[in-house]
N, C-alpha and C positions, 0 to 999 in steps of 0.2 A: 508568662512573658509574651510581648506581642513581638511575634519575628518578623511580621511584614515591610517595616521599614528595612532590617537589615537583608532578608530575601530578597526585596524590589531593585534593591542596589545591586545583591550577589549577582543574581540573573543578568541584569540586564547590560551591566558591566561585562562580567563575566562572558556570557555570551557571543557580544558584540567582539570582546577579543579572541575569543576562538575564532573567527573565521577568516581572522588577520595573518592566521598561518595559513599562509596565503599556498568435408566428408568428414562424422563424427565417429570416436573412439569410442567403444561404448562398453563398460564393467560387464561384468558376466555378473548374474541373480546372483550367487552367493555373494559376493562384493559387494552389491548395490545393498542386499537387506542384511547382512549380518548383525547378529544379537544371540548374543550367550543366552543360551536355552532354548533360542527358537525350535522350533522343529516346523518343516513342511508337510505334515499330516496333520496341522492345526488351522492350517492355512484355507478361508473360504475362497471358495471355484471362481476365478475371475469372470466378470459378467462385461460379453463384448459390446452389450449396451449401453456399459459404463454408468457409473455412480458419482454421486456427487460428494466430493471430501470437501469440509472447510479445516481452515488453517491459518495460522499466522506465521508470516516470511520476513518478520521485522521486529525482535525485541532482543534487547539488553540490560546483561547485570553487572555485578558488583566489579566487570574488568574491563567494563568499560570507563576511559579516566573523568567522563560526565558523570555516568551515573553515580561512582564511587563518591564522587566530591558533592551529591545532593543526598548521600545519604543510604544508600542502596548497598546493602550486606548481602541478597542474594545469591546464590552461584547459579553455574546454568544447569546444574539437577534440580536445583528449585524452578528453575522458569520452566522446564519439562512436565515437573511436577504440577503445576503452575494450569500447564496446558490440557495434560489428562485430567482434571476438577478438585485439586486439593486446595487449599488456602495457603498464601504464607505471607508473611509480614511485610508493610507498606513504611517507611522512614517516619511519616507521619504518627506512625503509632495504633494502627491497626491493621485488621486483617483484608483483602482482598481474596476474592473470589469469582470464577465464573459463574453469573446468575444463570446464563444459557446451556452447561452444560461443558463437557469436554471436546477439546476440538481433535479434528482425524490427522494432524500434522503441523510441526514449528520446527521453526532453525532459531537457533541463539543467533546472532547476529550482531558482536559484540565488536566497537571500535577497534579495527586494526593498528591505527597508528598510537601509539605510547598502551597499545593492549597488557594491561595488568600491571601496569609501571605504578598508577596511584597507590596499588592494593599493596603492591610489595615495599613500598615506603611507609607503609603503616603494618608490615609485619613483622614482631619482636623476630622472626625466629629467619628474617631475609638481612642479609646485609646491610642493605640499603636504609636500614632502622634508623641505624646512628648516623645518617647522612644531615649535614646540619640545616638543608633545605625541608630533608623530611622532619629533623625535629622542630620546625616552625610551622609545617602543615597541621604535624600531630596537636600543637602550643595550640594554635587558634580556631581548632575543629570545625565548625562552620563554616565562618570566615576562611576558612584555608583557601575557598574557591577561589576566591578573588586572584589571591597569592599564588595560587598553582596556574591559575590563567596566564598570567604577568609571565609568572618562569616560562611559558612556554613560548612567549614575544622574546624573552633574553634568552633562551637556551640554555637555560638551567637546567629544563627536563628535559631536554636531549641529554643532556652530558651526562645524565642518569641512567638512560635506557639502555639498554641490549638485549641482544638475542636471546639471553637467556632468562629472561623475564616473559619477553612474547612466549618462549616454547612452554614455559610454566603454563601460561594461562591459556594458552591455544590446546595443550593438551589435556586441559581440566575440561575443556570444551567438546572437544572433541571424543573424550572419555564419556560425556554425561550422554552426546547423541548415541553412543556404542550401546550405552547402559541402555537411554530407556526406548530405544526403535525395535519394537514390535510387528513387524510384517503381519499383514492383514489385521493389524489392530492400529495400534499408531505408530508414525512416519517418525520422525526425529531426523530432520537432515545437518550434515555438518556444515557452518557459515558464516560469514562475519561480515559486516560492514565497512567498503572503500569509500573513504570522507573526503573530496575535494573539494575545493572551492575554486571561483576565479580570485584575480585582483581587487575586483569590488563586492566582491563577497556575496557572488552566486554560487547556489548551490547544487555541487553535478557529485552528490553521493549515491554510491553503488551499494545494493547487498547481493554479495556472493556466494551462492548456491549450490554446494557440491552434489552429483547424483550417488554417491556412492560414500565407501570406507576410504577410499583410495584418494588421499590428499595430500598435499604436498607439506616438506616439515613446517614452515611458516608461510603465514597470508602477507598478499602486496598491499602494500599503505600509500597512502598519498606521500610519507616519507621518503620511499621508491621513487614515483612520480604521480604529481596530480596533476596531468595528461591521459584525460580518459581512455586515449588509445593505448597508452603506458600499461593500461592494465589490461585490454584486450588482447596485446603481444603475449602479457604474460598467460592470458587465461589459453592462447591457443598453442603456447610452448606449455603449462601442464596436459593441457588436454592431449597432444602427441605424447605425453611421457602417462597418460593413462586416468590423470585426473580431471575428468569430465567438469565444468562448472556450466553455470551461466550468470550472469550480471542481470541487476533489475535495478533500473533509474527511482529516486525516487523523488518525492517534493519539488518536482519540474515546478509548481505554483512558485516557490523561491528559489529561483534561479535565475531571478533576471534577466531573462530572456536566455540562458547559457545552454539548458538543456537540448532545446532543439535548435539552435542558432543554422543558418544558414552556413555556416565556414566550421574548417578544425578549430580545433583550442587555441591553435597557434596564431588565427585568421586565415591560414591559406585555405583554397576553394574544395570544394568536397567531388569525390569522384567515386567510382563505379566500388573503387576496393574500399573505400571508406563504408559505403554503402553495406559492402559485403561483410567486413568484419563486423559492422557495429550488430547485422542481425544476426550474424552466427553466432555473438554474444550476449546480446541483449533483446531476446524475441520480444518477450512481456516490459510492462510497465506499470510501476503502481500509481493506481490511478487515487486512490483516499488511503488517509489518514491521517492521527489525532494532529496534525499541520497542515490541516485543509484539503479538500478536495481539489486536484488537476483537471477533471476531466475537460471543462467548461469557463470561460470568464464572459459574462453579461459586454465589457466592454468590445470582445472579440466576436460574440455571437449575439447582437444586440434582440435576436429576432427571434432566441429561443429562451421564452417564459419561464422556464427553469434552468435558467443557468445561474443564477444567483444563489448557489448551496454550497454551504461551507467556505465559502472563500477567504482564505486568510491571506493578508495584501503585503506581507511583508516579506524580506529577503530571510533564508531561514537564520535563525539566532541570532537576527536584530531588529528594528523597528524600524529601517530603511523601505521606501516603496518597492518592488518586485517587477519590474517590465513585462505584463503579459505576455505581449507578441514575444513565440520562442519559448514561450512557459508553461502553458498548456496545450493537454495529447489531443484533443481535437484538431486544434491548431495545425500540428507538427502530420498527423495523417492527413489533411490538408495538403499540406505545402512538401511532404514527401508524395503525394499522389502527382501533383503536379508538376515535380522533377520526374516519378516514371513516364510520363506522357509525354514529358519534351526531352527526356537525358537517356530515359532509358534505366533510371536507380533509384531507387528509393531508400531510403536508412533510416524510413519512420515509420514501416512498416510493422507495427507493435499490438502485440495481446494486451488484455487489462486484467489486473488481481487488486487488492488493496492489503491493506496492513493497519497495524496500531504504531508502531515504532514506540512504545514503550520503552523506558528507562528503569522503570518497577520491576523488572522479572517479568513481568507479566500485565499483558493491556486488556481494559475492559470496553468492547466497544458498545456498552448500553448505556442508553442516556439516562436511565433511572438509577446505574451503579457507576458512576463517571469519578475514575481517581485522575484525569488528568495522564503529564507526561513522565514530569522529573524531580520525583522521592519529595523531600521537603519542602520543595522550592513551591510547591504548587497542588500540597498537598489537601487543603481545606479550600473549602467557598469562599472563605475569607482571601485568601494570597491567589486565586487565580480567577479571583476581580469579579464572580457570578453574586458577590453579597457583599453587603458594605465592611467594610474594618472597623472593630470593636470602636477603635478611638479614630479620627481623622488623623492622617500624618502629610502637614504642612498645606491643610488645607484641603487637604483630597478626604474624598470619602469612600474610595473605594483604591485598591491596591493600582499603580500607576503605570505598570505592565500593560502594554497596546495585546500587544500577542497572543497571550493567555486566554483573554476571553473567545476569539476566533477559531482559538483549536476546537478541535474536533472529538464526540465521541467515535471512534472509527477506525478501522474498518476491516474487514475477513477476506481471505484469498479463497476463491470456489475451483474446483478441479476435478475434471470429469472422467476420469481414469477407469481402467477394468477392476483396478485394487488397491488395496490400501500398502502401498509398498511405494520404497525410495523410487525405483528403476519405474514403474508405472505413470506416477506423479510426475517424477521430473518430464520423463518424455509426454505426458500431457503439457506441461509446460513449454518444449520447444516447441511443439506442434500448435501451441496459444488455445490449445480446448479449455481456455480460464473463461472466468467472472470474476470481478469484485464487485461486494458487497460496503456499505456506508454504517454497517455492524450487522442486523439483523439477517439470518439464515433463507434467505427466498432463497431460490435455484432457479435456474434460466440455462433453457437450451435455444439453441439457434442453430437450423439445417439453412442453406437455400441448393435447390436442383431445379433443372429443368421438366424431369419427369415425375414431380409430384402431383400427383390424380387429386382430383376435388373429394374433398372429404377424409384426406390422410387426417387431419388436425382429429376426427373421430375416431381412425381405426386404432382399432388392441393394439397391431402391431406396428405403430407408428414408431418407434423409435429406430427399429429394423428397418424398416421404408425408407426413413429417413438417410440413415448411412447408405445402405446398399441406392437412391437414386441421384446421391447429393453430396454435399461437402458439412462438416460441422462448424462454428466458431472458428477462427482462423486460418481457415482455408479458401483456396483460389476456384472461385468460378471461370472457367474459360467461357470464351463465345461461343454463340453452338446457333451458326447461320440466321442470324438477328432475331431469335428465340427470345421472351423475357421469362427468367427466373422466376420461381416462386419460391418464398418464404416463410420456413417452419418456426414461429415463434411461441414459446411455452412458458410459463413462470408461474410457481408455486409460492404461496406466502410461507413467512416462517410461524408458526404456532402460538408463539411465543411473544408475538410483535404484531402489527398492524393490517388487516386486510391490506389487497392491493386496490388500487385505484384506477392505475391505467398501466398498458405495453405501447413503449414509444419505440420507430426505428429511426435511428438518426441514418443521414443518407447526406455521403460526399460524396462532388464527382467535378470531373474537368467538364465545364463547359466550352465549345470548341471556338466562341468567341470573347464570352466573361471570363474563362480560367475558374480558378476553384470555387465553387458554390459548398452550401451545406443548406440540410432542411429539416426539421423535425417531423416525423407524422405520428398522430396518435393513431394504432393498429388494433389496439382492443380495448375497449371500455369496461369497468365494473358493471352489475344494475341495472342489469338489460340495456345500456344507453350505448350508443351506433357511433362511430367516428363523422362528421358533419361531412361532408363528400367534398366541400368548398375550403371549410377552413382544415380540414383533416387535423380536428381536434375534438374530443371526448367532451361530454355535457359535463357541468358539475354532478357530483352524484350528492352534494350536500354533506359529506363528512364533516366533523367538526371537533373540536380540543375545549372540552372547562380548563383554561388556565389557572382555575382556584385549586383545580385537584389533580389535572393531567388527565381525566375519564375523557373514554372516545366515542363517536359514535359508536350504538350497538345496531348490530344488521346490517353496516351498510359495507361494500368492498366483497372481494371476490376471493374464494380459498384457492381459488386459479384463475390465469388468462391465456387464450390459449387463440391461435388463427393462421392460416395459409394466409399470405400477403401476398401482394403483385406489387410494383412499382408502378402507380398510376401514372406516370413520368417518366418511364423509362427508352433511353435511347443508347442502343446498342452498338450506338459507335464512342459513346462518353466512357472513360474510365471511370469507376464508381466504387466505393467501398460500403457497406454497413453496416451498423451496429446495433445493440437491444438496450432500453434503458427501462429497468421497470420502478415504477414510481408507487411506495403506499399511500395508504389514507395519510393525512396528517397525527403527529404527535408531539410532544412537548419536547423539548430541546432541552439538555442534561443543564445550561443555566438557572431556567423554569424550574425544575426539579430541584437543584441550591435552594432556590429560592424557597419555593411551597415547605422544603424542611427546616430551613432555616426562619420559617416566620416572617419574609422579609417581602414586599413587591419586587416583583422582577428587575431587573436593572434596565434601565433606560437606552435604548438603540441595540439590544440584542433580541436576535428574532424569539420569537414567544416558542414557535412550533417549526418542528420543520419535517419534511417527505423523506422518509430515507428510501435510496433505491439501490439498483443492482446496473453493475454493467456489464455484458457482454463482449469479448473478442471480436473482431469484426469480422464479414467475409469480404472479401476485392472481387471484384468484378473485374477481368481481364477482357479488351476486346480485342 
């Protein structure tokens, strides 16, 4: 059977109706890592030089009322499972796996609002069985989407839900992080996703991150309120009652400008305590994944050559345009820099990590093993538009979904922690010592000090140097009597994946007559080739992609980049932030790969190849 016609319809239908529904407390170690059998004589010696953990902070199963309804039996022992390197089953009808290996930590992060309501209407052994809305869901199995969307415009599935449905599935959830969190092996944090929207159907969705055991009986839904502060009241009344969270923004690129808007949710004008709660809440931001990369829009930063990666132009879950301005994190540490300069506050003061947001149990961020988002709906080359449709339907010759092709293989949270434990990681996370990655395993550290001696970027003990004369990734340089900083930039390839190519530092700052500026510089080249002094950009080093077969250059790219920077621009009375962006050789883009296995030419207007790279937390430059 060819499902594409009636998937193209599910989705897109479907989708566009969901979004019509319109001083820290801190766990004691045994709370934070507890796990039946652990013991702390198994535990390796935390190293204050810290390690790098990658992780996914964004997927959902079988209780979430999306994924449920595309197909997804999962539970979140399989998405754990999922993450330590086992296989399990895809809707489509195979298996998935990590090609790369196991990662050092995930949170389930399963829809809050109607959490576990679909699953329990299609279980013989739940009440809800015989409900004659769920015996129509059960009748039209596929199709149900459509129908379960609709009830949730009339309030059919309200009238079905309760409390005692959430705590079913929140404590399936919360049982499987107990189960498999391993202290100084792998993390397992307890979490779930706040899904709001605006009125016109921007997207201001939270994933919620507990540091501990210590959780409250049920998670806040947009049901609660979708008033993003609605849930920052609540995260700072658990966290006085001992359950630590923190919130992480995600899909800023669809949110029509909502994410970082100038004003409350409400419109009224932003001030010092809005400021203050939103980063006591929401330090980090995800900057990619499989729904596009935030970091950059080409129309915003006209003047940086690679801002055109990954960009997906729509509002999330429709094929409505997306308002840039307000919707990317460059943007928003921008235009929060230049409210601390003239207000005194900033509330866009944000780390970077990325994610998959997977709907499978489990996300693949490799463009050579690319299942997409959401179970059936997108599960072949065929239905998420990379290869043409066996048959043309009404004329089209490829699946009629804008969306799908734009998403992303993408993308890994990096964290620089002394261990591999709940209490470690989280607190690398408020302190923003992250990276996100666009899938591929590089690692990027970023110091900047005043008293970094020429020649750190050499020494053994540069990483000791580093701390003891400096700050790391999200932390504040003070002024230090019109002194310019220097800059510890590092980045290792991942193995696995593509030399590197080049170390960019992107660099905002209030200019004290233009107002906010932003600049790119290339800081370190592959291939013996010197950043130009003029254009402060790296030579070609000639890398290159056969798009017949997806081979890369051989020899060329660096297994490191590594340099002390100086700001050749630097003026010490400017407010300034910085960031790392490290860019590999080129590779073929997960469509490409459809393609070459499917027999087919590429599809017409999707990039052939593209750079995956890494982001950095910034540091600020206070003057």
């Amino acid at each position: 059977m060819n499902r594409a016609p009636v998937f193209r319809s599910l989705f897109l239908v479907g989708l566009v109706s969901t979004v019509l529904l319109s001083s820290l407390t801190a766990c004691t170690p045994a709370e934070d890592d507890s796990v039946l059998g652990s013991s702390e004589s198994t535990m390796p010696a935390p190293n204050p030089e810290k390690n790098a953990y990658f992780g996914e902070l964004h997927v959902h199963t079988k209780h979430s009322f999306d994924a449920y309804l595309f197909g997804v039996r999962e539970t979140p022992d399989a998405a754990y499972r999922f993450a330590k390197g086992e296989a399990i089953s895809h809707p489509s009808g195979y298996n998935i796996q990590l090609e790369s290996g196991a990662l050092d930590f995930q949170a389930v992060t399963d829809h809050a609002f109607y959490l576990g309501l679909i699953p329990a209407m299609h279980d013989p052994e739940n009440p809800l069985y015989e409900e004659p809305l769920s015996k129509e869901l059960q009748s039209l199995g596929v199709q149900g989407f459509t129908r379960a969307i609709q009830a949730m415009g009339t309030g059919e599935l309200l009238a079905l839900d309760s409390d005692a449905v959430h705590k079913s599935a929140w404590d399936d959830i919360i049982a499987a992080a107990e189960k498999h969190n391993e202290p100084g092996k792998f993390t397992a944090f307890i979490g779930y996703e706040y899904t709001s929207s605006t009125d016109d159907r921007g997207n201001l969705h939270r994933n919620v991150i507990f540091r501990g055991s210590s959780v409250p009986e049920l998670p806040f839904s947009r049901n609660d309120s979708q008033d993003p502060e609605g849930l920052w009241d609540w995260l700072d009344d658990q966290r006085a009652e001992g359950h630590d969270a923190l919130a992480i923004p995600h899909n800023s690129n669809g949110s029509n400008g909502a994410m970082f808007q100038g004003t409350r949710f409400d419109g009224s004008p932003l001030d010092a305590g809005y400021a203050d709660q939103r980063m006591r809440n929401e330090p980090v931001v995800e900057v990619s994944q499989i729904k596009g990369t935030s970091e950059v829009h080409p129309l915003l930063s006209p003047n940086d050559e690679w801002a055109n990666f990954e960009i997906m132009p729509f509002r999330v879950a429709t094929e409505l345009y997306s308002e840039p301005q307000g919707s990317y994190v460059r943007t928003a540490l921008k235009d929060g820099l230049a409210m601390e300069d003239e207000l005194g506050y900033n509330p866009f003061r944000f780390g970077m990590l990325a994610a998959t947001d997977s709907h499978n149990a489990g996300g693949n961020p490799e463009e050579d093993d690319y299942h997409s988002k959401v179970g059936f709906a997108d599960g072949t080359p065929e239905l998420r538009g990379s290869v043409p449709l066996a048959e043309p339907v009404d004329g089209e010759a490829y699946a009629t979904s804008k969306a799908f092709p734009t998403w992303s293989a993408a993308g890994l949270a990096g964290v620089w922690a002394e261990e591999n434990t709940r209490s470690s990681l989280f607190d690398a996370m408020r302190n923003k010592e992250t990276f996100g990655t666009s899938g591929p395993r590089m690692r990027v550290r970023f110091f900047g000090g005043y008293d970094y001696a020429d020649g750190l970027d050499n020494n053994p003990e540069m990483i000791k140097a580093a701390y003891a004369g400096g700050v790391p990734m999200g932390g504040d340089l003070l002024a230090n009597d019109g002194a310019a900083p220097n800059f510890l930039v590092w980045a290792t390839r991942d193995v696995d994946s593509a030399a590197l190519q080049r170390l960019q530092m992107v660099k905002v700052w209030v200019d004290k007559q233009d107002g906010p500026q932003e600049k790119v510089f290339d800081v370190a080249c592959s291939d013996g080739l010197t950043p130009d002094p003029a254009t402060h950009r790296c030579g070609d080093n000639g890398a290159t992609v056969d798009t017949s077969d997806c081979s890369i250059s051989e020899g060329l790219g660096a297994t490191e980049l590594k340099t002390l920077w100086a700001d050749p621009e630097f003026d010490a009375e400017e407010r300034s932030l910085y960031y790392v962006r490290v860019l590999e050789n080129p590779t073929c883009r997960w469509s490409t790969w459809d393609a070459i296995r499917t027999g087919v030419e590429p599809r017409e207007g999707l990039a052939l190849t593209i750079q995956e790279r890494a982001w950095s937390s910034p540091i600020w430059y206070v003057p």
